[in-house]
N, C-alpha and C positions, 0 to 999 in steps of 0.2 A: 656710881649710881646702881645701886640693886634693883633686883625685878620684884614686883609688887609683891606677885604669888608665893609662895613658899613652894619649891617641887616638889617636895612630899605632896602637894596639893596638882599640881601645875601639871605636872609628868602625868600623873594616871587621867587628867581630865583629856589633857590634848591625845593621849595613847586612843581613850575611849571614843572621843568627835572624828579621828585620825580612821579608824575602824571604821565605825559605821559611815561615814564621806565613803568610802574605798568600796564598801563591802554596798553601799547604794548605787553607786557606780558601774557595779556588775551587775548587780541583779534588779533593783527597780529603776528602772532610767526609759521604758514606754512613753511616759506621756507629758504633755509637755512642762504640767505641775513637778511630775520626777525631776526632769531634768532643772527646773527654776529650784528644787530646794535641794540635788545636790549640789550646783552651783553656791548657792548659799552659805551649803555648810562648808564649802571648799572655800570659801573667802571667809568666814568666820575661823576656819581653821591657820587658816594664814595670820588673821588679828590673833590668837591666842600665842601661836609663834612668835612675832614679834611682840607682843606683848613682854614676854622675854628678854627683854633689853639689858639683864646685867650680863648675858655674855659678852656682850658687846659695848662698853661703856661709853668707849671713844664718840658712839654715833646714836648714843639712847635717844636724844633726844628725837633724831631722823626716824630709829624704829617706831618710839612712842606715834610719832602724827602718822607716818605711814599705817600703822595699825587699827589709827581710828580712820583710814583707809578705805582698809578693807571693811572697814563694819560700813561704811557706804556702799560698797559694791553686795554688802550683805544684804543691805535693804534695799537693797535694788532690785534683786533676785525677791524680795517678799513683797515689797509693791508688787510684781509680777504676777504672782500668784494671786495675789488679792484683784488686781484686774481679770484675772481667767477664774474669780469665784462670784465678782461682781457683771460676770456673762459676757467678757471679751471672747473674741472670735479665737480660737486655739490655732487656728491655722497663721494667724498674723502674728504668733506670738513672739518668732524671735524678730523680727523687726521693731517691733513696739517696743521689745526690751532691750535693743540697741540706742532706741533714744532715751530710755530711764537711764541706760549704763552711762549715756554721754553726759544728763544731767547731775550723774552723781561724780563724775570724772572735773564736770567744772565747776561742784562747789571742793571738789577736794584742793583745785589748782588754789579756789580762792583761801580756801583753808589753810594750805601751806603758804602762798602771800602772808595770811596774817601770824602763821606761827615763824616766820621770818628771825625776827629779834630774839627769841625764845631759843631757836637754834643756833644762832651762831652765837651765846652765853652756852652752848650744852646745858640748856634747863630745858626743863618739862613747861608744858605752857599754865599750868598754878601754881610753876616757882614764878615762874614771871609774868605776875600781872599786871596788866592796864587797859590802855584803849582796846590793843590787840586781839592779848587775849580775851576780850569782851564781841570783837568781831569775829574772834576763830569758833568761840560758844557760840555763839548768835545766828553762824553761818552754817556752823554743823548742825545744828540743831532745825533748821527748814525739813528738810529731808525726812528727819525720824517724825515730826510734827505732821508732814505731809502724808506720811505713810502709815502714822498711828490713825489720823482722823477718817484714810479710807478705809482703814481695818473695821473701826469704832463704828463708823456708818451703817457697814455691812453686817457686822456683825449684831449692830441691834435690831435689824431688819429680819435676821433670820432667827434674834431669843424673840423676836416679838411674833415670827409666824405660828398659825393656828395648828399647822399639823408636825410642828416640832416635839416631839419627844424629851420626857423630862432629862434622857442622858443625852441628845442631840444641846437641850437646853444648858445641859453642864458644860459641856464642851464652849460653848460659846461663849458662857461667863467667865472660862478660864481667859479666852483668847481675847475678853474685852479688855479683864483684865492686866495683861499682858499689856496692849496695846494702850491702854489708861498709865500704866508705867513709863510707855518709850513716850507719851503725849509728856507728862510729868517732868521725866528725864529731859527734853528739849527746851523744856521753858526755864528748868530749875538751870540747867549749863550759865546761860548766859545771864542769868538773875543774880547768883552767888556771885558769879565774876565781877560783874557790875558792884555789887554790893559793899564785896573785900576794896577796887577800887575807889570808891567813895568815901568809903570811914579810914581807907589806907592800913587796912590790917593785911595781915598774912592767909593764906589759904592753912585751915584747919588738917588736910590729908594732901601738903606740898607732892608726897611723891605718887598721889591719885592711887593711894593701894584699893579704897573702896569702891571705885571705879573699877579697876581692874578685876576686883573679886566679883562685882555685879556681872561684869562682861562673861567673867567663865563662869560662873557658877546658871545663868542664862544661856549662852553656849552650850553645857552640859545636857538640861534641860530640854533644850530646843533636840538635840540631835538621840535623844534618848525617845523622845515623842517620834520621833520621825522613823525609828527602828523600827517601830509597832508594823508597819508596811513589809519592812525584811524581815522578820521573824514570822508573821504568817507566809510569805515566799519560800523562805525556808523550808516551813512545816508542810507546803504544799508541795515541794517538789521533793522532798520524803514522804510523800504519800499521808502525811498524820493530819492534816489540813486542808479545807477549801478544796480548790479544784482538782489537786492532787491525791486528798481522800474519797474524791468521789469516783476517779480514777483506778486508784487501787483497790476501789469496791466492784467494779464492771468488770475490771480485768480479769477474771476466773472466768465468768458467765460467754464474755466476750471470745475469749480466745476459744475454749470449746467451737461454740458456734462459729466461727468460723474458721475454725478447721475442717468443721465437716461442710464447710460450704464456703469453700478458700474465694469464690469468683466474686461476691460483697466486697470483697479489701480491696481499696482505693489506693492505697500507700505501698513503696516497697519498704522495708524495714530501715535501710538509710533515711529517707525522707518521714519514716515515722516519729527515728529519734528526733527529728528537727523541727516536730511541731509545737507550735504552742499546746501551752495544756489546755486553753478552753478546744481550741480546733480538735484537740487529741478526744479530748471529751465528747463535743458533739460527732465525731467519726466513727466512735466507738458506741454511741447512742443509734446512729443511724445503721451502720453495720447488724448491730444485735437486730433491729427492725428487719431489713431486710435479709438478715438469716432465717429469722421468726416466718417471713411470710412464706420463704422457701419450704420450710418445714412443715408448716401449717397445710402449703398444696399436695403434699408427700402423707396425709392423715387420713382418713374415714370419716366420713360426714359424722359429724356427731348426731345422735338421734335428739339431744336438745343441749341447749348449754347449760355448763355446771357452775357458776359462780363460787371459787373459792378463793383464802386470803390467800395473799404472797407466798405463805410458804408450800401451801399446794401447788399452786400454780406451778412455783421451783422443780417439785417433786415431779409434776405431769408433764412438762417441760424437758425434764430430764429423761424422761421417760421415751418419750417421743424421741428425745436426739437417741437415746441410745438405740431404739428401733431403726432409724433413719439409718447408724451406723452398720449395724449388722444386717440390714437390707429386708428387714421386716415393714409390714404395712401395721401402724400406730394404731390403737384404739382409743388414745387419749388425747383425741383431737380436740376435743372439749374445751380443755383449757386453753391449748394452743391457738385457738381461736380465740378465746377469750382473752389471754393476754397478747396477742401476739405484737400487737402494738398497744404499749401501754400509754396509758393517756397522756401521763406527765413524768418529768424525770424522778419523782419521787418516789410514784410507782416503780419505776423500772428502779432504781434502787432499792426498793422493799423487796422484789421478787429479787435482785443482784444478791442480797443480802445472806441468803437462803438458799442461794445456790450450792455452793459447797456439799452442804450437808446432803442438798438433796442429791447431786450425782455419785455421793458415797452410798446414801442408802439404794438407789438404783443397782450397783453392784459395776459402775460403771472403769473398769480397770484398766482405762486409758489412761483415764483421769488422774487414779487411785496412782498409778505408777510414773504419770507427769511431775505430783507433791510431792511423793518420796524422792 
C-alpha cells in the first residue's frame, strides 16, 4: 500500500508544519488561544505523519484511521478556540477543553469500532465499503459538522458587525469559508459512502489520495497563517517590529537619562533581561518621565514656555542633560518643562526619535564615544 502524497510533495510540507508547531511552541504560547492552536498544529502534524502509511504497509490501514485521529484531536483544539472567540471564560479553558478532547476521544473509539472489518482485510475504509464504512463517515463527520456550524455562527455575526473593517471583513469570508468546506466535507464523507453502497460500485479514489492531498495541502495553509503571530515576534524581539521597535527607538534617549540619574531604574540588569517587552517598554517610558522631572527641578524657571516640535524639544533636552552633567544650572528649561512628560507614547517617540542627532549636535561626547 503506498502513501497518498508523493514526498517530493509530503517531505517539504510536514518539514514546513514541523517548524512552525516547534518554533510556536517557544515563542508564542502566552495565551490560552496560543496554546489551543499549537496543540492543534501538533496533532495535525501527527495526522500528516502517519498519513504516511507506505513506510509501513504491514499496518497502513491502523496508520490510515489513526490519522484521521488525530484530525479529531485537531478539531478539538479549534472548537476551542472558536469557544474563547465566541466569549468563553479564558480562565476555564483548559477544563472545558478536557471535555471536547474526551468527546473527540469517544467518537474516535466509535470510529475504529466501525473501521473494524476494514482493518483486519489491511484495506483502507473506501476499499471496503458497506454499512461500516457508512457509520465510520457518518460518525467522523459529527464533529467537523459540529465545529464548522460554531465557526459559521460566529463568524457571520462578526462579517455582519457594523464596525468591522472591510479587511477585518476579508478575514472572515476566508474563515467562513474554510468552515463552509469542513461543513461540506462531513456531509459529503458519509453521502458518497452511502451512495457507492447502494448502486454497489467501487470508490472513484480507493486509496483516498484526494483526501489526503486536501488534508496537507489545508495543513500547510492553516499553519502558514498562524506563523503571521511568529514572524512579527520575531521582528519584535529584533528590534524591527511592534514592541520591540519601539523599544529600540527609547533606548538611546532612555539610557542617557538615566545615567545621569541612575536612582529612577527599578530593575537590576539580570531582572531587565527577563522582562517582557511590553513591561520593558512601559519601564523605560516611566523611567524617561521620571528622569525628565528630575531634570526639569535642576533648570531656571523659564521666563515663558516655548512650544516647539519633537526635534527641538530633543535638541533642548539634550541641552539641559548635558548642563545637568557638567554641573551647570540650564537655561533651557523651557522645553524641559514643556516636554517633560509627554502626553502620549507617540509623542515621547517623536521626541525618542530625534534624540541622537540632537545630543551629537549638543557636542555631547559621552554619548559620541558610547556609539563609537
Amino acid at each position: 500500500m503506498i502513501s497518498p502524497v508523493p514526498a517530493a510533495f509530503a517531505i517539504p510540507v510536514i518539514a514546513v508544519v514541523a517548524l512552525i508547531a516547534a518554533a510556536r511552541w517557544i515563542m508564542v504560547r502566552d495565551s490560552a488561544v496560543d496554546h489551543l492552536i499549537n496543540r492543534s498544529l501538533t496533532w495535525a502534524l501527527a495526522g500528516l505523519l502517519l498519513h504516511e502509511r507506505g513506510v509501513a504497509p504491514g499496518i497502513a490501514s491502523w496508520l490510515h484511521q489513526f490519522s484521521l485521529g488525530c484530525i479529531l484531536f485537531t478539531l478539538s483544539g479549534v472548537y476551542g478556540i472558536a469557544a474563547l472567540w465566541g466569549g468563553a471564560d479564558p480562565a476555564s479553558a483548559r477544563p472545558r477543553q478536557r471535555r471536547y478532547d474526551a468527546a473527540a476521544a469517544g467518537v474516535l473509539a466509535v470510529v475504529l469500532i466501525a473501521g473494524t472489518p476494514a482493518r483486519s482485510e489491511g484495506l483502507l475504509i473506501d476499499q471496503a465499503l458497506g454499512v461500516p464504512s457508512i457509520l465510520f463517515w457518518g460518525v467522523f463527520g459529527v464533529p467537523l459538522a459540529v465545529c464548522a456550524l460554531r465557526i459559521l455562527r460566529l463568524g457571520v455575526r462578526e462579517f455582519r458587525a457594523a464596525e468591522s473593517k472591510a479587511r477585518e471583513r476579508l478575514v472572515y469570508a476566508v474563515i467562513l469559508a474554510a468552515a463552509g468546506g469542513l461543513l461540506i466535507d462531513a456531509i459529503a464523507g458519509p453521502s458518497v459512502a452511502a451512495v457507492h453502497v447502494l448502486t454497489g460500485t467501487d470508490s472513484p479514489d480507493p486509496q483516498m489520495v484526494r483526501k489526503a492531498a486536501t488534508f496537507f495541502a489545508a495543513t500547510l495553509c492553516a499553519a502558514v497563517v498562524t506563523s503571521i503571530p511568529l514572524v512579527t515576534e520575531t521582528l519584535s524581539r529584533l528590534g524591527w517590529a511592534g514592541m520591540g521597535r519601539e523599544i529600540r527607538l527609547l533606548r538611546p534617549m532612555w539610557r542617557d537619562l538615566t545615567d545621569a540619574f541612575p536612582e529612577v531604574v527599578l530593575y537590576t540588569p539580570a531582572e531587565w533581561a527577563a522582562l517582557d517587552d511590553r513591561v520593558r517598554w512601559h519601564r523605560m517610558t516611566v523611567e524617561i518621565h521620571d528622569a525628565l522631572m528630575r531634570l526639569r527641578r535642576g533648570a531656571e524657571p523659564p521666563a515663558e514656555p516655548i512650544a516647539a516640535p519633537p526635534e527641538g524639544a530633543a535638541l533642548r533636552i539634550a541641552r539641559a542633560l548635558r548642563a545637568e552633567r557638567e554641573g551647570r544650572v540650564s537655561n533651557q528649561s523651557a522645553d524641559v518643562e514643556t516636554y517633560s512628560l509627554p502626553g502620549d507614547s507617540t509623542q515621547l517617540a517623536a521626541i525618542a526619535a530625534f534624540w541622537p542627532d540632537a545630543v551629537r549636535r549638543v557636542g555631547d561626547r559621552m554619548y559620541e564615544e558610547r556609539i563609537h
